[in-house]
N, C-alpha and C positions, 0 to 999 in steps of 0.2 A: 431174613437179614437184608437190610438195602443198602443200595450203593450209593458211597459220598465221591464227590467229589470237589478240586479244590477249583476254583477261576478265578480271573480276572477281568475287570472291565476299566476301559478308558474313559475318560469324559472329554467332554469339550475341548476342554484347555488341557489336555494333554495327562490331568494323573489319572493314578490308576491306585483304585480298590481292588482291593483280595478278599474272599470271603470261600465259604462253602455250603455244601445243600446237599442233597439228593435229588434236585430235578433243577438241571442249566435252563434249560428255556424256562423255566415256570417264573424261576427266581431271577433269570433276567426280565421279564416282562412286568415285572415286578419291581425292580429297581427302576425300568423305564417309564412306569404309569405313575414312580413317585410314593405320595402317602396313600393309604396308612402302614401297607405291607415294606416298599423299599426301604432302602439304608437313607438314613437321616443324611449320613454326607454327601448323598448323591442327588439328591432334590434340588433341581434348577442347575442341575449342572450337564444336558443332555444338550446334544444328540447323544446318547452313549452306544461305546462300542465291547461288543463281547472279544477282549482280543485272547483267551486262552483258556483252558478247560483238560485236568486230566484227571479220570478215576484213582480214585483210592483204596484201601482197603477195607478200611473202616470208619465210622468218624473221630475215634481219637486220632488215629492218623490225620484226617483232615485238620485238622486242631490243629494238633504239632505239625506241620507243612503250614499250616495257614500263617500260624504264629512266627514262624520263620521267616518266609517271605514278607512280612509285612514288614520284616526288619532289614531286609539287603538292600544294596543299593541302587538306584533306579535303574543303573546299566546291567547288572545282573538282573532285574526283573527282566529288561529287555532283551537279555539276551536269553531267556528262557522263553519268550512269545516266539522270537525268531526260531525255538528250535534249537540254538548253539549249546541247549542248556539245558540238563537233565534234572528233575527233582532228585532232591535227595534222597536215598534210602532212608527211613524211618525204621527203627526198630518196634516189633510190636509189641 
């Protein structure tokens, strides 16, 4: 069984992608090199920064976490990079 996990990354100007994987560096160096493997919305929008990363259980957890976060709002994402902010329990 491998482990998911949920991150985020910053770009340039400031927003910030959520997504999930099983390997944070692979899938950031990968978002940073662009096509074919990265995220479409992230092409040309680097320097990009990995500002957060934490294991999950599983990857429907990661899903529902991912799907969540992508709907808060920018100040709760931010306050969850800072730390002031805990993921949610996920039921499994």
């Amino acid at each position: 069984m491998s482990q998911w996990f949920i991150y985020m990354v910053r770009t340039a100007r400031g927003a910030l992608y959520t997504g999930i994987t099983t390997d944070v560096p692979r899938r950031f160096s990968e978002h940073q090199a662009g096509a074919p493997k990265g995220a479409r919305s992230l092409r040309g929008k680097g320097p990009l920064e990995l500002v957060f990363f934490a294991e999950t259980s599983d990857r429907a957890t990661a899903s529902r976490l991912e799907w969540q976060i992508k709907r808060w709002p920018r100040g709760q994402k931010e306050a969850l990079i800072r730390g002031e902010l805990s993921l949610p329990e996920m039921p499994g």
